[in-house]
C-alpha positions in Angstrom: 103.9 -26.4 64.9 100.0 -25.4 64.7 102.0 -22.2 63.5 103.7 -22.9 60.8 100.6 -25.8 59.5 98.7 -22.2 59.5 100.8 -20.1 57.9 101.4 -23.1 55.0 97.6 -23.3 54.7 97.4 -19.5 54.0 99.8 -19.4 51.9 98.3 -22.4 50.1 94.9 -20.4 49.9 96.7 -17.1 48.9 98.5 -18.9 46.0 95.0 -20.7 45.2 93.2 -17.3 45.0 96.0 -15.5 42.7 95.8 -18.3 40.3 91.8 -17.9 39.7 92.1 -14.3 39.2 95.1 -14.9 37.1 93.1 -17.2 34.7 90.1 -14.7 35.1 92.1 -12.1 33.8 93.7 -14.2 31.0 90.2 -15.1 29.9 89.5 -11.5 29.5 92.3 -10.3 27.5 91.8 -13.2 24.9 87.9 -12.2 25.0 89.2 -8.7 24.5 91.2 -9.5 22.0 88.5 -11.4 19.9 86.7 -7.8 20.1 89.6 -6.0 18.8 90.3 -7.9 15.6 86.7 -7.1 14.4 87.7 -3.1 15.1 88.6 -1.8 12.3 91.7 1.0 12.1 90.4 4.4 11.8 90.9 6.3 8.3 94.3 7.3 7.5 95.7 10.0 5.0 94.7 9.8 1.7 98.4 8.6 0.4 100.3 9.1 -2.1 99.5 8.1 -5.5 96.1 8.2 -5.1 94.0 9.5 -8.4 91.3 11.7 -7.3 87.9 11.3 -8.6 84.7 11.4 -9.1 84.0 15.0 -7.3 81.7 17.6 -8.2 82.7 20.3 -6.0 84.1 23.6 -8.3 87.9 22.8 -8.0 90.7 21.9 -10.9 93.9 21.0 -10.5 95.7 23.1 -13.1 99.1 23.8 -12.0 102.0 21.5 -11.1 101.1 21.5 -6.9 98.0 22.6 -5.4 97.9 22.6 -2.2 94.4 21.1 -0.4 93.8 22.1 3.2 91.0 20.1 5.0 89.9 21.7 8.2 86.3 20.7 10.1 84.1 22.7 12.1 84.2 20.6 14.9 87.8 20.0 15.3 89.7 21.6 17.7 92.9 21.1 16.1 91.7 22.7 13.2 91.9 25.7 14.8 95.1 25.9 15.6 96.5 24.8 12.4 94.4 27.1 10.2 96.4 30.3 10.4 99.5 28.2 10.4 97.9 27.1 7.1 96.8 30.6 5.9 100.3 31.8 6.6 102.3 28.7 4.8 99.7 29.1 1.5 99.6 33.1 1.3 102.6 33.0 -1.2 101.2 30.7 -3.6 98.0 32.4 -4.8 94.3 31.2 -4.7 94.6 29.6 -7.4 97.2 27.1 -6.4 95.3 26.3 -3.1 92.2 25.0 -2.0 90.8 24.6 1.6 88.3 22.5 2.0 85.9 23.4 5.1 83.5 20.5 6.8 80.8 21.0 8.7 78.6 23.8 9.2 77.4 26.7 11.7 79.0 30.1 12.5 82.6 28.3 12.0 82.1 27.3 9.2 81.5 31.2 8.5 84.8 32.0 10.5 86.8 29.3 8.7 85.4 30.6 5.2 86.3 34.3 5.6 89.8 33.3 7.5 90.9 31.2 3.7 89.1 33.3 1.4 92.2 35.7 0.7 94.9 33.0 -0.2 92.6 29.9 -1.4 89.7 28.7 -3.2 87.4 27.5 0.0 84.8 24.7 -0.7 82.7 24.3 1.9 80.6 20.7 2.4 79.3 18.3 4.5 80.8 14.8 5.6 79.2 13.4 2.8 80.4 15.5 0.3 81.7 14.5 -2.6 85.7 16.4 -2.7 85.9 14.8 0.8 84.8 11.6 -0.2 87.5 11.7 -3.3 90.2 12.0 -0.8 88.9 8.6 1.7 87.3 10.6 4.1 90.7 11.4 6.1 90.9 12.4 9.8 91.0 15.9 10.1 93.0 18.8 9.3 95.0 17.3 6.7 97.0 19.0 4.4 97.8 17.3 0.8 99.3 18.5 -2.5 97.7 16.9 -5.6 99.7 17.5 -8.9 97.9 19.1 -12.5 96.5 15.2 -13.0 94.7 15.3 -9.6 97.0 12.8 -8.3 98.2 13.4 -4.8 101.9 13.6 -4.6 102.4 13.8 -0.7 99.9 14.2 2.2 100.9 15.3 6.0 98.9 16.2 9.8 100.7 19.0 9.6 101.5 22.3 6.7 105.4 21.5 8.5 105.3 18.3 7.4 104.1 19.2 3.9 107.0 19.9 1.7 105.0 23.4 0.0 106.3 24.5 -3.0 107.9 28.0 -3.4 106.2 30.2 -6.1 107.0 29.0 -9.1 
C-alpha cells in the first residue's frame, strides 16, 4: 500500500511541476507577443499604382514600360539575379531600362560595368533619392514604371515580371 501512496504522490508532484512550467511558458508567449505587435513588418515592393516622385537622379520615364532593376552591393541574391536581369532586359535597349545599383565598393564597379550595355545604371546610396521614390524596397527588385512614372507591376524576380517584347 506504501507503494502505490508513493507512486500517487509522485505523480501528484509530476503533474504539480508540468503545470508551473506550463503557465511559465504561457506567460512568455503572451510577453512575446506584446513584443511582437510593436515590430513593425519589413518593407515590401513598391506596388502597383504607386506615382513616383520627388527624385533627382538622371532617369525619365519616356516610353510606355521601362523596366527598373534594383540590385545592392551587399546582397547576395543580387548576384545571382543580375545576369538573369541583363539577359531578360538586352532586347529592350538602354533606353527602356534602368538599373539601379546600391551601395558602394569594387561591386558596385562590377555591378556598373555588368548593366552598362543594356541599361541606364544609377548608382547611389541607401539614402538616395530614386531609391527613396520607390519606399526603399528589399532588395533586388525588379519593377516596370509606365511614361507617367507610375509603376504598373513590381516582382522578386525578372520571371515574375511580365517584360514587354520590343515594341
Amino acid at each position: 500500500m506504501s507503494f502505490l501512496m508513493a507512486a500517487v504522490v509522485f505523480v501528484g508532484v509530476l503533474s504539480a511541476v508540468n503545470l508551473f512550467l506550463l503557465l511559465a511558458v504561457i506567460r512568455r508567449l503572451r510577453a512575446h507577443a506584446d513584443v511582437l505587435k510593436h515590430v513593425t513588418a519589413p518593407p515590401a515592393f513598391t506596388p502597383p499604382g504607386t506615382k513616383l516622385a520627388g527624385f533627382t537622379a538622371p532617369v525619365t520615364f519616356t516610353s510606355a514600360a521601362t523596366v527598373v532593376g534594383m540590385f545592392s552591393t551587399d546582397c547576395s541574391a543580387c548576384d545571382e539575379h543580375l545576369p538573369v536581369f541583363a539577359e531578360r532586359v538586352r532586347h529592350l535597349g538602354r533606353d527602356r531600362v534602368v538599373a539601379l545599383v546600391v551601395g558602394g565598393g569594387p561591386k558596385e564597379q562590377t555591378f556598373t560595368a555588368a548593366l552598362e550595355d543594356v541599361a541606364t545604371v544609377v548608382t547611389e546610396e541607401r539614402d538616395g533619392s530614386l531609391y527613396a521614390a520607390f519606399g526603399r524596397p528589399p532588395f533586388p527588385g525588379f519593377y516596370l514604371v509606365d511614361a507617367e512614372g507610375t509603376v504598373t507591376a513590381s516582382a522578386h524576380s525578372t520571371d515574375e515580371l511580365p517584360i514587354p517584347a520590343n515594341v
